[in-house]
C-alpha positions in Angstrom: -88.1 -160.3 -36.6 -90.1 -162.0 -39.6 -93.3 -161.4 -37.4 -93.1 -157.4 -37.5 -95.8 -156.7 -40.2 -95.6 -152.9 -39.3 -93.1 -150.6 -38.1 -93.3 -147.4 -35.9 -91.4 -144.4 -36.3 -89.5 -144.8 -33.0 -88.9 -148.4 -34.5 -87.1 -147.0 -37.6 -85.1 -144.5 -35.3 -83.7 -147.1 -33.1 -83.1 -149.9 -35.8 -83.1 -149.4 -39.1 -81.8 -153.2 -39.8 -85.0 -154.1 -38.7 -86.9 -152.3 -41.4 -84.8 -153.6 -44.1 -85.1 -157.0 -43.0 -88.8 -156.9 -42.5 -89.0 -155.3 -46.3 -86.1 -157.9 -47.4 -88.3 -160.7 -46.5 -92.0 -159.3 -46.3 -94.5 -159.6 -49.1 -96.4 -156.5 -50.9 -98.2 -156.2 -48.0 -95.8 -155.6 -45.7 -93.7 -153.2 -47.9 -96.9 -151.7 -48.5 -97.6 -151.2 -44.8 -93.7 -150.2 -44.3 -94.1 -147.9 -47.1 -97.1 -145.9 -45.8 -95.5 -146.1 -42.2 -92.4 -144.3 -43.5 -94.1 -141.9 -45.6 -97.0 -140.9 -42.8 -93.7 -140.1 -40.1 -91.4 -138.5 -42.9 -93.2 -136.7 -45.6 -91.6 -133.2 -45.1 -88.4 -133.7 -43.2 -85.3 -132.4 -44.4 -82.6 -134.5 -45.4 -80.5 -134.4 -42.0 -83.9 -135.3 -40.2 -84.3 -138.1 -42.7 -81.1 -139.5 -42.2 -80.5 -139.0 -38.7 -84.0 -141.0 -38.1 -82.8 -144.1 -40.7 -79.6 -143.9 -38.8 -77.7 -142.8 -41.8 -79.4 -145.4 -44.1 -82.0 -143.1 -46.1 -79.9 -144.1 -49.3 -80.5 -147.9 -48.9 -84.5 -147.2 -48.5 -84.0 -145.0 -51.5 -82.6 -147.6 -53.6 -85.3 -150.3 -52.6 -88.1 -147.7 -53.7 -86.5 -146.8 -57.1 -85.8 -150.6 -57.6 -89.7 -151.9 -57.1 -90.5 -148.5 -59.3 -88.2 -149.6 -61.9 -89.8 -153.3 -61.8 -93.5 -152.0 -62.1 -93.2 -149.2 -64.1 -95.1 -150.5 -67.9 -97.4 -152.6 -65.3 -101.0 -152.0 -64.7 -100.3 -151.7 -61.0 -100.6 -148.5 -58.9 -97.6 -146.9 -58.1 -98.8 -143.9 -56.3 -97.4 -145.2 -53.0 -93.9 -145.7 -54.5 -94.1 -142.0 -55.8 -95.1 -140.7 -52.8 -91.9 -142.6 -51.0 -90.0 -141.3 -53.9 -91.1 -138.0 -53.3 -90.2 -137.9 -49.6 -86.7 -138.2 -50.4 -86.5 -136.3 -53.3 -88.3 -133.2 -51.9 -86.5 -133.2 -48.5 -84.6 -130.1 -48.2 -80.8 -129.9 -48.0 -80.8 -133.3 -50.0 -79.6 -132.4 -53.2 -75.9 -134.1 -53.0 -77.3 -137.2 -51.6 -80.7 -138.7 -52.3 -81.6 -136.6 -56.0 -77.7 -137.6 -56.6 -78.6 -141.3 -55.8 -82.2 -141.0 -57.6 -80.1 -139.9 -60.7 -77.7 -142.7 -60.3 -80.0 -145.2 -60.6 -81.8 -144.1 -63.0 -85.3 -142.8 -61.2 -85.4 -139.8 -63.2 -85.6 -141.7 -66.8 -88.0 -144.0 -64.5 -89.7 -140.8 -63.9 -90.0 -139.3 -67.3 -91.5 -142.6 -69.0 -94.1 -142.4 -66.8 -95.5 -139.0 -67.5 -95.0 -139.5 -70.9 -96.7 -142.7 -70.8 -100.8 -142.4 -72.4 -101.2 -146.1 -70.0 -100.2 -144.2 -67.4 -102.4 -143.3 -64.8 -103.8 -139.7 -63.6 -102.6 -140.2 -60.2 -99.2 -141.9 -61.3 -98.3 -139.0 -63.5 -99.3 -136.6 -61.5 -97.1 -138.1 -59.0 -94.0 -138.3 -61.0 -94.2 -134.9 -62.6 -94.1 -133.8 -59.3 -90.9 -135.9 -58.1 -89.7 -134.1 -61.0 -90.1 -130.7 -60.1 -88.1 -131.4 -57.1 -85.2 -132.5 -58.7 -85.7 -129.4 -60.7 -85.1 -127.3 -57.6 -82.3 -129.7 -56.4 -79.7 -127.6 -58.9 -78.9 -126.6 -62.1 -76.7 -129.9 -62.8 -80.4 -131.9 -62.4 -81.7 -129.4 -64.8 -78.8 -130.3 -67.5 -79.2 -134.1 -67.2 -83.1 -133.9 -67.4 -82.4 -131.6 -70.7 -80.1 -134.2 -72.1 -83.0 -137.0 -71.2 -85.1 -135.6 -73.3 -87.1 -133.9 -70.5 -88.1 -131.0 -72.6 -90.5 -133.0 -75.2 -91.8 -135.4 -72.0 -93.1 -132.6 -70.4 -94.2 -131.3 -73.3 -96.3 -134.0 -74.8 -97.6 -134.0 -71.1 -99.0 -130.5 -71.1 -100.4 -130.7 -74.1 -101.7 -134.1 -73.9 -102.6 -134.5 -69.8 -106.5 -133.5 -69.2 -105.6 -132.8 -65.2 -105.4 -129.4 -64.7 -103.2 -129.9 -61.4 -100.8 -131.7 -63.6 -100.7 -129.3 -66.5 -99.6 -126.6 -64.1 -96.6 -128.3 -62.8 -95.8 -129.8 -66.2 -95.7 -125.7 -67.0 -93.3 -124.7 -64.4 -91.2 -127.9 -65.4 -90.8 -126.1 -69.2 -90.4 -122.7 -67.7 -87.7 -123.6 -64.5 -85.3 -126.1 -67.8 -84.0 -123.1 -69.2 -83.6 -120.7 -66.1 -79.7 -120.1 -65.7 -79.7 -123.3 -68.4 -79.7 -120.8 -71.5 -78.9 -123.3 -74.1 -82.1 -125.1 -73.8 -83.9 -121.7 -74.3 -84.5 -122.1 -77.9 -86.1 -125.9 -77.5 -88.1 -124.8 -74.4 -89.8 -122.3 -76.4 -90.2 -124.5 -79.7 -91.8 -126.8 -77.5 -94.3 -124.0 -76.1 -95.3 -123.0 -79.6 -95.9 -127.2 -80.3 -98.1 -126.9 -77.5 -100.1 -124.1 -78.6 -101.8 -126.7 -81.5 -102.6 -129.0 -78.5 -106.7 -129.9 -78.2 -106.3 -129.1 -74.9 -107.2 -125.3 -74.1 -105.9 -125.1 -70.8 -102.6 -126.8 -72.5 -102.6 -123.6 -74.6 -103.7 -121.2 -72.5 -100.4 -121.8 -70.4 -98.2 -121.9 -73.1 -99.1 -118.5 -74.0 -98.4 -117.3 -70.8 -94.9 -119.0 -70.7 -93.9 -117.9 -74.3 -94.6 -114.0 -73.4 -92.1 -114.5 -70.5 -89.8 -116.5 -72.8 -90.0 -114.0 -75.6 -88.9 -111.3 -73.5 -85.8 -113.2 -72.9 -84.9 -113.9 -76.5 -83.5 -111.4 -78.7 -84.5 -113.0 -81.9 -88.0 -112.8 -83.2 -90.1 -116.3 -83.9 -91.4 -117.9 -86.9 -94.5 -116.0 -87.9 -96.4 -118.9 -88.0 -97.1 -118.5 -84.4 -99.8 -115.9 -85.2 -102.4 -119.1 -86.3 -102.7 -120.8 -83.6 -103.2 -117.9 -81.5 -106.0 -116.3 -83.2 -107.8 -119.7 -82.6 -107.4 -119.3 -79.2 -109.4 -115.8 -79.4 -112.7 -118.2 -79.9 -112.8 -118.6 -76.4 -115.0 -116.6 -73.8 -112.5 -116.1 -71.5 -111.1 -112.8 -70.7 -107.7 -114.0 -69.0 -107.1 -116.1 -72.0 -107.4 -112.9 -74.4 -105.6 -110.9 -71.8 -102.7 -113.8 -72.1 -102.9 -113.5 -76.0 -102.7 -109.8 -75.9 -99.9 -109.9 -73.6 -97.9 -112.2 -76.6 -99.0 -110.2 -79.5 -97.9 -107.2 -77.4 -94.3 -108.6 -76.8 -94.2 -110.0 -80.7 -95.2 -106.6 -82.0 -91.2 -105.3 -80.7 -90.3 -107.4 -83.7 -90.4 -105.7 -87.3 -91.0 -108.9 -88.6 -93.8 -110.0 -86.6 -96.1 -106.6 -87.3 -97.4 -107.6 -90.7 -98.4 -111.2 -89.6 -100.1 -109.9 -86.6 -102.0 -107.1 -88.2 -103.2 -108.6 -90.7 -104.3 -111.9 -88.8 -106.6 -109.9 -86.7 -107.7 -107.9 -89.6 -109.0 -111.1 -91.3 -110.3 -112.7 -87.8 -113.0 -109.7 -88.4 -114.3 -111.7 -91.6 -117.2 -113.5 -91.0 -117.7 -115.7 -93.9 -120.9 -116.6 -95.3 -119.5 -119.7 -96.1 -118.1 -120.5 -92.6 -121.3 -119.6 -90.9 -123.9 -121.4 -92.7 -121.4 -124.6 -92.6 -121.0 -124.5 -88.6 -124.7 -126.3 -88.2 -127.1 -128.0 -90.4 -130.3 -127.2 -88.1 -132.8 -130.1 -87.8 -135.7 -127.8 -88.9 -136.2 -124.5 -90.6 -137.8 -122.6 -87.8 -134.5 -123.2 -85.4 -132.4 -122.3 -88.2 -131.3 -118.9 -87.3 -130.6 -118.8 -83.4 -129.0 -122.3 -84.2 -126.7 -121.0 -86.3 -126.1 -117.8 -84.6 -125.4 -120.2 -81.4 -123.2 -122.3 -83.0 -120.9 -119.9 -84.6 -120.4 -117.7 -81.4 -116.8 -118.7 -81.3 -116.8 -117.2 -84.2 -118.1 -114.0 -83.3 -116.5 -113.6 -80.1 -113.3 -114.0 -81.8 -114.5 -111.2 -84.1 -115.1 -108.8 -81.2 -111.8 -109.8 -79.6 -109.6 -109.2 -82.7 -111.4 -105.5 -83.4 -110.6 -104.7 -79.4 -106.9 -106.0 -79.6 -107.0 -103.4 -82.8 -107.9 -100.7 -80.4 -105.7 -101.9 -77.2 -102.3 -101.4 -79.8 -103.2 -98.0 -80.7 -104.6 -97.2 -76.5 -101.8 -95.6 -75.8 -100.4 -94.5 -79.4 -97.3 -92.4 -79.6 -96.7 -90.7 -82.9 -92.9 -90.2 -81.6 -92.6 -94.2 -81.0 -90.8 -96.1 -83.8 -92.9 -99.3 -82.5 -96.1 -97.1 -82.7 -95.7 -95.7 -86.1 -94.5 -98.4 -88.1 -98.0 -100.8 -87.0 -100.1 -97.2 -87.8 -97.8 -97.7 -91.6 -99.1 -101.1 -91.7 -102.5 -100.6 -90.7 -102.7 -97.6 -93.5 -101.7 -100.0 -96.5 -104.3 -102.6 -95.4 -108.0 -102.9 -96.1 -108.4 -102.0 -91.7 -111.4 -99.2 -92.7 -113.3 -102.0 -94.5 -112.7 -105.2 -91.7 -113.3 -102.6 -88.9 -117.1 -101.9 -90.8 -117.8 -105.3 -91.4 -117.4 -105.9 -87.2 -119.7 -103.0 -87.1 -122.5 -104.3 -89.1 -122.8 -107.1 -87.5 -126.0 -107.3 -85.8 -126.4 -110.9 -84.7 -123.4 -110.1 -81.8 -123.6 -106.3 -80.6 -120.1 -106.9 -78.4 -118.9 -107.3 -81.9 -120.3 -103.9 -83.4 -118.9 -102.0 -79.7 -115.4 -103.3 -80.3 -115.3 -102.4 -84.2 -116.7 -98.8 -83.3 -113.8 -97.8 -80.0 -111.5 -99.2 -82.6 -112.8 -96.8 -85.5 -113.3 -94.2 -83.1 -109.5 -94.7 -82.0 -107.6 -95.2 -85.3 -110.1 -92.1 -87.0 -108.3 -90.0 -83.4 -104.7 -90.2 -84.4 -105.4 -89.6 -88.0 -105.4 -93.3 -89.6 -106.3 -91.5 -93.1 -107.6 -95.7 -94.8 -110.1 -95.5 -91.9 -111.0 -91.9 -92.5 -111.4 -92.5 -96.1 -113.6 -95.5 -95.8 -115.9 -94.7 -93.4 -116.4 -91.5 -95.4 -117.1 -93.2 -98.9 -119.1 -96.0 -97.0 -121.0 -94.0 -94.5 -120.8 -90.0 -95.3 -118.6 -87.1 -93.0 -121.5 -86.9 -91.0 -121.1 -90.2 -89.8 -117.3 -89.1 -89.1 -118.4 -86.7 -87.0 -121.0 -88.8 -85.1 -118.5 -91.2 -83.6 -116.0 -88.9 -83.0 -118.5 -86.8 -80.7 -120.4 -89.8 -79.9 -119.7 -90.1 -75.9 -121.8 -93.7 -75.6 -120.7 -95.4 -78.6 -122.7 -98.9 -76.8 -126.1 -97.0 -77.5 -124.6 -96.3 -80.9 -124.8 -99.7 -81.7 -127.8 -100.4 -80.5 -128.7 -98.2 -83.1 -128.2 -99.5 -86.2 -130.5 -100.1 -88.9 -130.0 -103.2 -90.8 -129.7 -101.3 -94.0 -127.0 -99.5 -92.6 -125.3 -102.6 -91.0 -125.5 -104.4 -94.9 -123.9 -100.4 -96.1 -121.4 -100.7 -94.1 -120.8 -104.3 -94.8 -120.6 -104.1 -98.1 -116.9 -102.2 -98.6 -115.8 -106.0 -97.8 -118.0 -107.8 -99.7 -117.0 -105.6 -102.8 -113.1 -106.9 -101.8 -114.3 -110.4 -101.6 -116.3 -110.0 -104.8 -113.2 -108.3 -107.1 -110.6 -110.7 -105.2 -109.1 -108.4 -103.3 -108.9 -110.2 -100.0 
């Protein structure tokens, strides 16, 4: 018996005393080779199969797995394999009451959790465990409730926004968004730990937490902390047209609460505000005669998130209903704030035209269902004719090609006069 380095499938099925001898008494190397063995003739069997072909032993295999996890975890070994195993058991189908219960028992799933919060830990590894973890996930809501009280919530978390694998990041996402399903008291720390994550350096880290706080929103009855507004804004200095869409989408959803409209407004009113200040500190060229386009270069985040914030601007008032309570009460907003003169100062930019074609649909759209600030501003600023020009103006991109720069610094200069009396 000590001589059997290997085992076949058909071995396992007709003795499974065999195996656990051989692992009992073999080295790494052989529970290494038993390991793969197992995992190349099981991976994707249901739990019947699996313990029909262990004649009824899958438990006692389990155990030894979560045993040589629970003695390696914290080492500098590999334990992908072990995972793997782990996961063979754990994702088997029709095994919820016998191998996640057993996993659970013995403490895999804290086992688990250390690892993918673990910064020693590697990609692989956590990849690994996150994904043992999602299938305990789907084994019931009682796995849901123990992982909540384990402090799976802030694991996964510091995970998302921490992890630099994409692959991992995703699952780590569904994790946070399956915890609260039919598990409604963790609602309220699932969502706190989505708007942690939306500070994270990682953008991708963000980028799904926006996406899983519109859903969660939509679910909660109470209105969040306006301070979510910041760290959404900075995600509009991205080029990426799904992540605005995502952003949108939130904002869209935030905007049913009263409480929210001011923040929001307001924070994409001043996200139009290029300041001088902000600009020329972005780069210190190395010589005078790259000092322009450098700059300019460097401070496209900037800009973009300029054009972004005048088109989101636009995309609330798209579809503007006057009878609307939702509709009418942003309009209110928009009136008492300085829109006319942030709108203008988008337009006059001439260093990023996307910037001056977002600032003129909005004008266009806001001056269309009466906005009487923007009305009044681009009249003192710019004269009626003007008025007329972009209301009957049916390419408002050649428009902006137009410009002068005299009349971009005009129309400019409504905000600088703010900036200059302390108005804003």
């Amino acid at each position: 018996m000590a001589s059997v380095a290997k085992i076949n499938p058909a071995q396992v099925r007709k003795a499974s005393g065999g195996f656990f001898g051989t692992w009992d008494r073999g080295n790494r190397s052989v529970r290494h080779g038993l390991l793969r063995e197992f995992i190349a003739a099981h991976a994707g069997k249901s739990a019947p199969q699996l313990e029909r072909e262990l004649n009824m032993s899958g438990c006692l295999l389990l155990s030894r797995i979560v045993a040589w996890l629970q003695v390696l975890r914290g080492s500098k070994d590999s334990l992908l394999l072990l995972l793997d195993g782990l996961a063979v058991f754990l994702g088997a189908p029709g095994g919820s009451e016998t191998f996640v219960n057993e996993a659970f028992q013995m403490g895999a799933l804290q086992s688990l959790l250390e690892i993918v919060r673990s910064p020693k830990a590697k990609d692989a590894d956590r990849f690994a465990a996150i994904k043992c973890l999602r299938h305990c996930i789907s084994a019931g809501l009682k796995y849901q409730i123990q992982l909540c009280q384990m402090h799976a919530i802030s694991a996964v978390g510091e995970c998302l926004a921490n992890c630099s694998q994409v692959e991992t990041q995703s699952v780590a996402r569904d994790i946070l968004e399956l915890l609260p399903v039919r598990n409604e008291a963790y609602l309220h720390q699932v969502y706190a730990a989505f708007v942690q994550i939306l500070r994270a350096q990682s953008f991708q880290a963000r980028y799904y937490s926006a996406m899983a706080l519109t859903n969660l929103q939509r679910q909660m009855s109470e209105a969040p902390s306006p301070s979510i507004v910041e760290p959404l804004l900075s995600m509009l200095e991205c080029g990426s047209v799904h992540v605005h869409n995502e952003v949108f989408n939130l904002f869209d959803v935030l905007l049913e609460h009263a409480v929210m409209r001011q923040p929001v407004v307001i924070g994409l009113l001043r996200s139009m505000h290029l300041k001088p200040a902000e600009v020329d500190n972005i780069l210190a060229p190395a010589s005078e005669f790259s000092a322009k386009h450098s700059k300019v270069e460097a401070s496209l985040p900037l800009r973009i998130k300029q054009a972004t914030s005048a088109n989101f601007i636009y995309r609330i008032f798209e579809n503007y209903d006057a009878t609307n309570e939702r509709d009418q009460a942003v309009l209110g907003i928009v009136e008492e704030e300085y829109t006319g003169e942030y709108l203008l100062h988008a337009f006059g930019n001439l260093d990023f035209h996307d910037s001056r074609k977002q600032a003129a649909t909005a004008v266009k759209k806001l001056l269309s269902i009466g906005c009487m600030q923007v009305q009044d501003v681009v009249h003192n600023v710019l004269g009626e004719d003007y008025i007329d020009t972009i209301m009957t103006c049916s390419d408002l991109d050649e428009l902006c090609h137009g410009i002068k720069p005299v009349q971009a610094e005009t129309m400019k200069s409504a905000l600088v006069l703010l900036v200059y009396n302390g108005k804003v």
